[in-house]
TORLUM-640165 format. One record per residue (C-alpha): residue number from 1; residue in one letter; x, y, z. Coordinates in pm, 1 decimal, m for minus. Last residue first. Layout:
TORLUM-640165
<pt NUM, "a", <X, Y, Z>>
...
END
This chain:
TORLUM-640165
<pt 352, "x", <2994.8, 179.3, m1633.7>>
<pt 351, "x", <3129.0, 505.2, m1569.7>>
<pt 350, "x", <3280.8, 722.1, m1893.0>>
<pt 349, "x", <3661.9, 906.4, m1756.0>>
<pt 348, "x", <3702.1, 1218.1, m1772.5>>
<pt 347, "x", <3990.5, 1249.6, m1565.9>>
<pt 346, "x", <3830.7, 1468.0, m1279.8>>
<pt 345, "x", <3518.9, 1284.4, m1216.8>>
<pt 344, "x", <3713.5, 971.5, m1234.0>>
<pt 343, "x", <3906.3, 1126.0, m949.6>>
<pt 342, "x", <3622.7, 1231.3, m740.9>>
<pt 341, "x", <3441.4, 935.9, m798.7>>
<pt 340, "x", <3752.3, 751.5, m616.5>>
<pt 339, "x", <3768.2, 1003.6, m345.8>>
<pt 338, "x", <3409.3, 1003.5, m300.2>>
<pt 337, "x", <3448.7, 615.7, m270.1>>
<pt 336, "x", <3748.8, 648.7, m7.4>>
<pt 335, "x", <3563.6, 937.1, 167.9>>
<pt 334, "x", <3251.2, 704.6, 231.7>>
<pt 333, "x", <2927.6, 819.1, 204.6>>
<pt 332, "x", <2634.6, 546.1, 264.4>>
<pt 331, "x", <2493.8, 418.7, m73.6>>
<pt 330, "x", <2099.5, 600.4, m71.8>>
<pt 329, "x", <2251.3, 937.5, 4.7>>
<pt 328, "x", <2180.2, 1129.9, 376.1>>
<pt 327, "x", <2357.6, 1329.8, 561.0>>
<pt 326, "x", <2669.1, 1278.4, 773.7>>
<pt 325, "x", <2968.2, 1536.7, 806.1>>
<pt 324, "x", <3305.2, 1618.5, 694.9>>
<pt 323, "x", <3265.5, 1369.1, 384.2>>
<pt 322, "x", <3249.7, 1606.5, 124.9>>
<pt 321, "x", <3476.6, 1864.9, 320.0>>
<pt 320, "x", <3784.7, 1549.1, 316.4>>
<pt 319, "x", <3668.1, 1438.0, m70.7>>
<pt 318, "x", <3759.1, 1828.2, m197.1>>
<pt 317, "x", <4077.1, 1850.1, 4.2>>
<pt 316, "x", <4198.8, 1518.1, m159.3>>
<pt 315, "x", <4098.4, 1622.6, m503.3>>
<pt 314, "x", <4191.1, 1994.6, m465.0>>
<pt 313, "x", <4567.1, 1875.9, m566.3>>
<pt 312, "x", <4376.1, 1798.3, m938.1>>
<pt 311, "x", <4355.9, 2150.3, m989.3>>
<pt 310, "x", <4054.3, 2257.6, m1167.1>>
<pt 309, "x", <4102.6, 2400.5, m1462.6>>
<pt 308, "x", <3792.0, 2370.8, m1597.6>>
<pt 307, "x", <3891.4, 2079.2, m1880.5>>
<pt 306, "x", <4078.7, 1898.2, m1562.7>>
<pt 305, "x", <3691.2, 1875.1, m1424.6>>
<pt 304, "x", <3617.8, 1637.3, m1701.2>>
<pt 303, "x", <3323.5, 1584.1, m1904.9>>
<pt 302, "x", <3262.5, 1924.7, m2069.8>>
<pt 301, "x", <2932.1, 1951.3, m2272.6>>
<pt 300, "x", <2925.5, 1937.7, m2623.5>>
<pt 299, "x", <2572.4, 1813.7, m2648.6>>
<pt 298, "x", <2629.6, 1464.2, m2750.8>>
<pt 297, "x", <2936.4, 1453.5, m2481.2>>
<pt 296, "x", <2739.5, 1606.2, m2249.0>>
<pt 295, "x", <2438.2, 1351.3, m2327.8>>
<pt 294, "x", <2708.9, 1050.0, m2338.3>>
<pt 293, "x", <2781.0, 1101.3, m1937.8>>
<pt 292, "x", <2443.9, 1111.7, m1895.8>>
<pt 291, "x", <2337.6, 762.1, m2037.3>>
<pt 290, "x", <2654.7, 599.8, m1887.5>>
<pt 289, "x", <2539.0, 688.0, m1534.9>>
<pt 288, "x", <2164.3, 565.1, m1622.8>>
<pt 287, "x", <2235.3, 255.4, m1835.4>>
<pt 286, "x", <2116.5, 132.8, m2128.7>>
<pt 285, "x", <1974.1, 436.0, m2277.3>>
<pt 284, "x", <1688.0, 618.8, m2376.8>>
<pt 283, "x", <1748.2, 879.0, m2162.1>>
<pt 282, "x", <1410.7, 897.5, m1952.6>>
<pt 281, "x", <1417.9, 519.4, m1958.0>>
<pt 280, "x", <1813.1, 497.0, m1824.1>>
<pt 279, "x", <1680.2, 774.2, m1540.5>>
<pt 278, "x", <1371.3, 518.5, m1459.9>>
<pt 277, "x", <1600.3, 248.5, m1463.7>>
<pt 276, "x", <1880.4, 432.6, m1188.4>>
<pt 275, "x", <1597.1, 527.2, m989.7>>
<pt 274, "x", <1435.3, 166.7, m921.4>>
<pt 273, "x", <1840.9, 35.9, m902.5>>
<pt 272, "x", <1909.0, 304.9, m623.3>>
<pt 271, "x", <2177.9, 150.8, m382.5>>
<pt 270, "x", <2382.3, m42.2, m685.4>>
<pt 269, "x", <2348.0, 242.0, m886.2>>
<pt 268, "x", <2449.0, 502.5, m601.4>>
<pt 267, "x", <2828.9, 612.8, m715.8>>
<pt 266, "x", <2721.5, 544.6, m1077.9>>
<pt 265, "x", <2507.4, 874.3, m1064.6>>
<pt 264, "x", <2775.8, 1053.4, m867.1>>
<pt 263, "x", <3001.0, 972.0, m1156.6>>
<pt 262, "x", <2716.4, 1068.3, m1422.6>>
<pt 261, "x", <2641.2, 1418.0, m1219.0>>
<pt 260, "x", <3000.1, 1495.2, m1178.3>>
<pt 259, "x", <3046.3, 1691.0, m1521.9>>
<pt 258, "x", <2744.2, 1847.2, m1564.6>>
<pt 257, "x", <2694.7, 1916.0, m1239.1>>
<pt 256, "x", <3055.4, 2125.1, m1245.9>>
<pt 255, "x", <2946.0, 2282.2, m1593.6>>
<pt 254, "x", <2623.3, 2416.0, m1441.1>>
<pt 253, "x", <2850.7, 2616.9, m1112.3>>
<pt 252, "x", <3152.8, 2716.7, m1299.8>>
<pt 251, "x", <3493.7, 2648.1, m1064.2>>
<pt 250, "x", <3527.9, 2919.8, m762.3>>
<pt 249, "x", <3734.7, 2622.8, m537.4>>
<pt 248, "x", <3506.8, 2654.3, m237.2>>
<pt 247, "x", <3165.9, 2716.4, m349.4>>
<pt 246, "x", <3201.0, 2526.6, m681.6>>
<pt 245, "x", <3378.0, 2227.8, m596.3>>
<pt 244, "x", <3220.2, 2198.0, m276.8>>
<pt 243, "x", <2887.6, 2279.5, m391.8>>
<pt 242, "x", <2890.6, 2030.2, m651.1>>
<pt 241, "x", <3006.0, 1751.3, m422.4>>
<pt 240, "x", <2710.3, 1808.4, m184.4>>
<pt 239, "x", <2487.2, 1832.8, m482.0>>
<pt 238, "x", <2603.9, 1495.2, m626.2>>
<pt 237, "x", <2572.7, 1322.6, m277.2>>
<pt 236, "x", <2277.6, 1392.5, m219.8>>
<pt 235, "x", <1954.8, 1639.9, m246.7>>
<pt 234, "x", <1609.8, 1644.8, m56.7>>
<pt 233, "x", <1365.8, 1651.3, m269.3>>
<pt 232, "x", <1032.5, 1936.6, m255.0>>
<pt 231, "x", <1150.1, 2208.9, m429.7>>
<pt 230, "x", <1396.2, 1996.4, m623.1>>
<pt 229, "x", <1175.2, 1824.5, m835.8>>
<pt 228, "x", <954.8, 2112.0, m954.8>>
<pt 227, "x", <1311.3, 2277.0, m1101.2>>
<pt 226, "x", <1311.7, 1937.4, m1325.9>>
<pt 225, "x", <992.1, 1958.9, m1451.8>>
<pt 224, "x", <1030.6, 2361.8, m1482.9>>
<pt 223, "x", <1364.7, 2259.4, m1710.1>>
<pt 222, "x", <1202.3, 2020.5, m1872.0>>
<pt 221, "x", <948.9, 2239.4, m1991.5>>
<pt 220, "x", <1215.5, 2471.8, m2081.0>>
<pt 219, "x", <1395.8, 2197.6, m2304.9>>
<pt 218, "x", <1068.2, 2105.4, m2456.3>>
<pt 217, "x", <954.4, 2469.6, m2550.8>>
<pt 216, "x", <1302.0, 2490.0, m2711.5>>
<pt 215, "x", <1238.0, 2162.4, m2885.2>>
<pt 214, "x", <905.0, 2247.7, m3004.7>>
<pt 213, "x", <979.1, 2637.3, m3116.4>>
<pt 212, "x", <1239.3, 2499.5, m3332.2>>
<pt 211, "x", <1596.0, 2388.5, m3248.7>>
<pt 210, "x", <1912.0, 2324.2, m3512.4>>
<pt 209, "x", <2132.4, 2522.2, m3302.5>>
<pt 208, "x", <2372.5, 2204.0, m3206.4>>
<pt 207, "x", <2271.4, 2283.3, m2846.4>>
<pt 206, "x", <1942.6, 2338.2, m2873.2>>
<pt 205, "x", <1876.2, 2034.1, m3110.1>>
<pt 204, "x", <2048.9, 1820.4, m2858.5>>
<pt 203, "x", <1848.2, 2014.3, m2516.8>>
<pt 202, "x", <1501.8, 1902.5, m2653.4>>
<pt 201, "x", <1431.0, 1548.4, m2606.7>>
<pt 200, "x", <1654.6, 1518.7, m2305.6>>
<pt 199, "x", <1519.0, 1752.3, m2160.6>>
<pt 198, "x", <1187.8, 1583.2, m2203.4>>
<pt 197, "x", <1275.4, 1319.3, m2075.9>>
<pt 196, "x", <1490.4, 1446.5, m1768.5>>
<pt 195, "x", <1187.1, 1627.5, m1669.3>>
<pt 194, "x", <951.7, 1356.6, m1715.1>>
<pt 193, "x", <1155.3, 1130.1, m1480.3>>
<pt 192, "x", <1123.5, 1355.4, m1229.3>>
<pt 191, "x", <777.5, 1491.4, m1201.5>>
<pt 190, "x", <629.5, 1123.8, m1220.4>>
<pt 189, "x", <935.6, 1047.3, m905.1>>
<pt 188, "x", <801.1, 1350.6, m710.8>>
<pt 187, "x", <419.2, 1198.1, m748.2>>
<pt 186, "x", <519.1, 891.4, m678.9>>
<pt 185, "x", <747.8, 983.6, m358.5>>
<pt 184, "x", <1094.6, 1059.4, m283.1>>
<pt 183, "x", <1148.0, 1150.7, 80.0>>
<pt 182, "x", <1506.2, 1013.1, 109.2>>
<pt 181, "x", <1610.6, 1123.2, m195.7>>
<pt 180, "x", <1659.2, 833.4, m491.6>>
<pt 179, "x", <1459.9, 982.2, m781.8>>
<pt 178, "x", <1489.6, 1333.1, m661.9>>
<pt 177, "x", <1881.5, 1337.4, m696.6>>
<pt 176, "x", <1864.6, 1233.8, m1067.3>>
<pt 175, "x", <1551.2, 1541.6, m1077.5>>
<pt 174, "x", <1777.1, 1809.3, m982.8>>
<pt 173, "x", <2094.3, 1672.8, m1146.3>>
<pt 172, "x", <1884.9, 1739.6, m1453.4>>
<pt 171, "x", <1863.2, 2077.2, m1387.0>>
<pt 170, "x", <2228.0, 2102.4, m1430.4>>
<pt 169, "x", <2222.5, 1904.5, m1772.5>>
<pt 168, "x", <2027.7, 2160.2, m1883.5>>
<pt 167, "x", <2238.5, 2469.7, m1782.2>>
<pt 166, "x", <2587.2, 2253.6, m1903.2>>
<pt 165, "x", <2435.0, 2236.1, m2230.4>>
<pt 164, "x", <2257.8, 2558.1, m2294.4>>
<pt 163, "x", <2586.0, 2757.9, m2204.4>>
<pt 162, "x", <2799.6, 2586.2, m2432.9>>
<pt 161, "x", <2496.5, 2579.7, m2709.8>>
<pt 160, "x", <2445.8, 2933.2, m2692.8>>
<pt 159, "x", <2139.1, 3121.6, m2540.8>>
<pt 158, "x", <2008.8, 3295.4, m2846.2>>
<pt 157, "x", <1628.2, 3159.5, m2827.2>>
<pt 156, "x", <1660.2, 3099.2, m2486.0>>
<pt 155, "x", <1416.0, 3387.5, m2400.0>>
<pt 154, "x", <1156.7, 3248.5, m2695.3>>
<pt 153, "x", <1076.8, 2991.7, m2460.6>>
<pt 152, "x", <904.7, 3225.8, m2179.2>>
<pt 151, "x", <867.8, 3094.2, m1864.9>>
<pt 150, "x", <742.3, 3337.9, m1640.6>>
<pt 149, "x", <721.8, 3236.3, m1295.0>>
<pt 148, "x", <560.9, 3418.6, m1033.3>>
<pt 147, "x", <540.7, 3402.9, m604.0>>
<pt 146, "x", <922.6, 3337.5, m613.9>>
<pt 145, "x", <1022.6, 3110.0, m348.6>>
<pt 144, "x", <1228.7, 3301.9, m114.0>>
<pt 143, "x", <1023.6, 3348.8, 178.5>>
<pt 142, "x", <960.4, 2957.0, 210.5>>
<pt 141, "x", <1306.5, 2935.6, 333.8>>
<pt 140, "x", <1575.6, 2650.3, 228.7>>
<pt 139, "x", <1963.2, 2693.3, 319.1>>
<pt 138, "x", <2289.7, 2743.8, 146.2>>
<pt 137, "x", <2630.9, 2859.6, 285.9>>
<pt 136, "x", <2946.9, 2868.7, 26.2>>
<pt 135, "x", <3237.4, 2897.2, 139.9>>
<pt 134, "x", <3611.2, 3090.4, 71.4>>
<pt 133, "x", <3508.0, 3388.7, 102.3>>
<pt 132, "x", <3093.2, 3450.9, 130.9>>
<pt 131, "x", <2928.9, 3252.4, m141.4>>
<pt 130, "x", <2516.1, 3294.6, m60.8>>
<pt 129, "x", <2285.6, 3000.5, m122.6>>
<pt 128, "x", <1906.3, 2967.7, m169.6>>
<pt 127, "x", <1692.5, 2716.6, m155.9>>
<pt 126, "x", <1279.8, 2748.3, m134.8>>
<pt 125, "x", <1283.4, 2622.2, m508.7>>
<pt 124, "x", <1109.8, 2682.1, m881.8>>
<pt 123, "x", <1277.1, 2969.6, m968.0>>
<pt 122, "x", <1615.5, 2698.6, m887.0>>
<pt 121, "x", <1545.2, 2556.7, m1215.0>>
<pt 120, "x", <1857.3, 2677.7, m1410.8>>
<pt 119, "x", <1746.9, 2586.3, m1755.6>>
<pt 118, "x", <1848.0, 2927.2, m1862.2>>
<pt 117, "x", <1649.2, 3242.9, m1921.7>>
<pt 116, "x", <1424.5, 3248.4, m1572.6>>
<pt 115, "x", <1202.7, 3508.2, m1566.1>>
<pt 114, "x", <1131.5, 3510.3, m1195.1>>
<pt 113, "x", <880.6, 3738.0, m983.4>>
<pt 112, "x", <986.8, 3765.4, m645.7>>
<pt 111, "x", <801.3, 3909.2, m348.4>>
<pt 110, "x", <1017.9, 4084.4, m28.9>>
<pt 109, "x", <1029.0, 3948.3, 287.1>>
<pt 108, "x", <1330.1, 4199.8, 329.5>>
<pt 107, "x", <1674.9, 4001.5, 369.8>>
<pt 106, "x", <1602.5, 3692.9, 221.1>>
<pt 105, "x", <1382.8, 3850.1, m15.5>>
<pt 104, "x", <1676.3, 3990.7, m102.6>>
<pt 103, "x", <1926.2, 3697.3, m136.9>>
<pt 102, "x", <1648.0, 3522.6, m312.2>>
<pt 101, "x", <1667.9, 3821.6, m577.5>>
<pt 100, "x", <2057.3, 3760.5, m577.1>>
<pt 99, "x", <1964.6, 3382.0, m621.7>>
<pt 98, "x", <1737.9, 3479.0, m917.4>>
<pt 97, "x", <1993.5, 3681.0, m1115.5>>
<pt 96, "x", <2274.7, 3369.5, m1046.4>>
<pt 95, "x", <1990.0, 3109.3, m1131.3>>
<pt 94, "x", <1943.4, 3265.8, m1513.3>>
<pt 93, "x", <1862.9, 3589.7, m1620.8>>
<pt 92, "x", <1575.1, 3840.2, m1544.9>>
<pt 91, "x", <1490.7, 3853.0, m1175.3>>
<pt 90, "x", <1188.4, 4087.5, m1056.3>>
<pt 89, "x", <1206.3, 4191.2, m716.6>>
<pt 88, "x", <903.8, 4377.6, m550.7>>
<pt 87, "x", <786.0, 4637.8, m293.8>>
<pt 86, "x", <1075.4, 4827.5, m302.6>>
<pt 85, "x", <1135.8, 5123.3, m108.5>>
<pt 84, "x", <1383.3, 5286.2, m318.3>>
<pt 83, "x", <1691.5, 5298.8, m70.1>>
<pt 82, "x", <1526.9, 4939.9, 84.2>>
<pt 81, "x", <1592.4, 4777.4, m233.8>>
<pt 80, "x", <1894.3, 4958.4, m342.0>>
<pt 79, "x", <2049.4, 4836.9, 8.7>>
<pt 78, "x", <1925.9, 4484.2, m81.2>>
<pt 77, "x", <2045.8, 4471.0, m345.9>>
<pt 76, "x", <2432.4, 4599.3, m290.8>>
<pt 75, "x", <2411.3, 4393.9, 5.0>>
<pt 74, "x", <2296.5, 4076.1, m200.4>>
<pt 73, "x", <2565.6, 4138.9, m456.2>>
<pt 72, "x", <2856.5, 4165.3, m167.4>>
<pt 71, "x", <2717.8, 3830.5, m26.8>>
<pt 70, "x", <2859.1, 3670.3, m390.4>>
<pt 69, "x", <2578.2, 3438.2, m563.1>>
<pt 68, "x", <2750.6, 3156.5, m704.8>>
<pt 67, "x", <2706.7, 3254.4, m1041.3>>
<pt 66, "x", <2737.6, 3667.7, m1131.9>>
<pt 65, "x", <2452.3, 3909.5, m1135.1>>
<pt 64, "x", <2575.7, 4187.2, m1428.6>>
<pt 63, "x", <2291.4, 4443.5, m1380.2>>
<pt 62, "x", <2095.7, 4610.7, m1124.1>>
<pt 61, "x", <1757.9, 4818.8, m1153.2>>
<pt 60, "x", <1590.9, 5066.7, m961.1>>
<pt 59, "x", <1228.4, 5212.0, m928.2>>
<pt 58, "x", <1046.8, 5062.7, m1190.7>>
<pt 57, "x", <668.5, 5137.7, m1129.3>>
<pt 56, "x", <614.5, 5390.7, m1327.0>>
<pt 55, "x", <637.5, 5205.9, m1665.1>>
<pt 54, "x", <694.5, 4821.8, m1594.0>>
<pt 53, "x", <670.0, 4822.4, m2025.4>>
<pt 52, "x", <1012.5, 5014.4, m2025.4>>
<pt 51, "x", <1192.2, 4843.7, m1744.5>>
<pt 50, "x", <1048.6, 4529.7, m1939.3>>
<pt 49, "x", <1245.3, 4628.2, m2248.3>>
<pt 48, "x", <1550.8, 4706.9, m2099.8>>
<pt 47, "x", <1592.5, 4388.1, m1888.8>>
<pt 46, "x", <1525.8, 4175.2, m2186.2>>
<pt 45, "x", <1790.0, 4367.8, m2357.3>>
<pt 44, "x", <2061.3, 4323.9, m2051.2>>
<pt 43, "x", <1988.7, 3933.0, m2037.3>>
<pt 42, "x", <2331.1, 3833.4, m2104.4>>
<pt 41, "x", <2442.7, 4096.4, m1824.2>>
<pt 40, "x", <2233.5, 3928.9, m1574.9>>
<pt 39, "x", <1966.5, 4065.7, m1467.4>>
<pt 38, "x", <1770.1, 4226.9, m1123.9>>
<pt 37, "x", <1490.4, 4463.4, m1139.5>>
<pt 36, "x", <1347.2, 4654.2, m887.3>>
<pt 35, "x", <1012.2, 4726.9, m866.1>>
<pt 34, "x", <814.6, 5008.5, m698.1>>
<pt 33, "x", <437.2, 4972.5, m760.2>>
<pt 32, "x", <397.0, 4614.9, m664.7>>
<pt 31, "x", <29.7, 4515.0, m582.2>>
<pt 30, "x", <115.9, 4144.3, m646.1>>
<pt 29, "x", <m117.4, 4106.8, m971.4>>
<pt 28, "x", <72.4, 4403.7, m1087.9>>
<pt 27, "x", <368.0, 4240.3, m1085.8>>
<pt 26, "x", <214.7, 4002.8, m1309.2>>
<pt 25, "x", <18.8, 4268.9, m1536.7>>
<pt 24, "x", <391.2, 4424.5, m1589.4>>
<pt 23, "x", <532.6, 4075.0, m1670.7>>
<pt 22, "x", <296.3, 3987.2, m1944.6>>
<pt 21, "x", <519.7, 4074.7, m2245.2>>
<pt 20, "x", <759.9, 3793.1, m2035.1>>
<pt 19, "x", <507.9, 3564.1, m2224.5>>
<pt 18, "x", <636.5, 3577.5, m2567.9>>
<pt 17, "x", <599.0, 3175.9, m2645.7>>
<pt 16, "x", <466.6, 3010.4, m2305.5>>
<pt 15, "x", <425.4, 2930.7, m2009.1>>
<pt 14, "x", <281.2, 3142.6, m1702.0>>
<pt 13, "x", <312.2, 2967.1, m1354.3>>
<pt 12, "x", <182.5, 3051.0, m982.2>>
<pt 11, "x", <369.7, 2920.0, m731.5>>
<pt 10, "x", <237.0, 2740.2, m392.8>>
<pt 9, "x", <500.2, 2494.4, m290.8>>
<pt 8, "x", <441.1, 2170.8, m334.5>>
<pt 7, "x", <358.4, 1916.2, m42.6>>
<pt 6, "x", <385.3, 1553.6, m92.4>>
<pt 5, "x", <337.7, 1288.7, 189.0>>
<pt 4, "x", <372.2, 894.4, 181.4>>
<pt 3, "x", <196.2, 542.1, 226.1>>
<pt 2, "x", <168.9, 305.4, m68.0>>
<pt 1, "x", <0.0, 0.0, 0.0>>
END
């Protein structure tokens, strides 16, 4: 008999083809009438043009949002924030623009509205995390879920392949980790495996630039699947190690998932074998680990953490923080097998 609890996060979603022309009726769904806006620099135009259609109620706007979400961009922010007296954030870009938003609202209770531009999927989560020296500190808090999403397929239009790639791939980790976490469920495991589907289904065309309105419309999808997934699941081993590498050692948040998500895959086949088929059936493939690992190379994706720069000296200091303290992963963490993973991780090489 199947016994178990699912609570999603309240969130209300637009989809579809020229959608962010709807942002200023959004906001004003919320009762904002002093709006800041927060981009990235890729997203600069986007920016400009809903500045223009917020009218009136724009009251600041800050540019350039950078990954890993420095606590210097949060202050900066959230001082403009409360200079201005905002009454809303609106985030334009990809996870680095929303986590400076979440940084906010954070700080000030403040409402989001999210337009995300990459595959990111954190618009779709209660975590945020704040890089502050040499760390990285994340949490979960209900007050920075956004209260909109606009997904709008036509904003990845020009998002290139190398940054398409690694972005979809990272939102896959999402829904790998969701199919083993410790509170998976039916529904969560549905949500899952149709996110890495249909990712899967679109992100090749997007990356080799031969997408239509379907496959970028499938990619996003995917991406909102996949963002779904991790609002509720709690994450493992892969996101432990990807926060390590990246918080600590400054490498490129989606390219570092992208690269250790088939190792950390293969770390819990033996532990996960129901999530390891449903991720091999969501592929197409044989096997789950092997599956992924041959998306980034289909996609042009980096598959080695040598290919970053990283410096294989880290390796040791990388499985010691990894390890530092319990939490859960279906295969129990060991610092000999994180090593190990660590180091295929870093050569390259295909699991399975």
């Amino acid at each position: 008999m199947l016994d178990f609890t699912y609570q999603a996060f309240q969130a209300r979603i637009v989809f579809g083809s020229g959608k962010v022309s709807e942002l200023p009726s959004e906001t004003e769904k919320l009762g904002a009438d002093s709006v800041l806006v927060i981009s990235t620099n890729s997203q600069r135009a986007v920016a400009d043009a809903a500045i223009a259609a917020l009218g009136t109620s724009f009251a600041a706007r800050i540019d350039g949002a950078v990954m890993h979400v420095p606590r210097e961009n949060v202050v900066s922010a959230t001082g403009l924030a409360r200079q201005h007296n905002c009454d809303c954030v609106v985030a334009i870009g990809g996870g680095s623009a929303i986590g400076v938003a979440k940084g906010v609202a954070l700080e000030t209770g403040l409402p989001i509205v999210a337009v995300p531009s990459t595959y990111a999927g954190s618009e779709m989560t209660d975590i945020w995390g704040i890089s502050e020296g040499d760390g990285k500190t994340t949490g979960r808090d209900a007050r920075v879920v956004p209260k909109t999403v606009i997904y709008d397929p036509d904003l990845t239009r020009d998002l290139p392949g190398k940054l398409a790639g690694p972005s979809g791939m990272n939102a896959m980790a999402h829904s790998v980790e969701a199919l083993y976490a410790q509170n998976r469920n039916p529904v969560l495991s549905m949500i899952a495996e149709e996110g890495i589907r249909a990712l899967a289904t679109g992100l090749p065309a997007v990356c080799d630039g031969s997408a239509g309105d379907a496959q970028r419309g499938e990619a996003v999808y995917g991406a909102f699947m996949c963002g779904l997934a991790l609002a509720t699941a709690t994450m493992g081993i892969h996101h432990k190690l990807c926060h390590v590498v990246g918080g600590t050692f400054r490498m490129p948040h989606a390219e570092t998932h992208t690269i250790i998500l088939p190792h950390a895959t293969r770390y819990n086949r033996d532990a996960a074998p129901e999530a390891m088929t449903a991720i091999a059936r969501a592929l197409g493939a044989d096997s789950a680990a092997g599956g992924l690992f041959d998306l980034a190379g289909k996609i042009g994706a980096p598959t080695a953490l040598k290919a970053l720069g990283f410096d294989e000296k880290n390796l040791d200091r990388t499985a010691d923080i990894a390890t530092a303290s319990p939490y859960y992963n279906p295969r129990p963490v060991d610092r000999d097998g994180v090593r190990a993973l660590l180091d295929d991780a870093y050569h390259g090489r295909r699991p399975d």
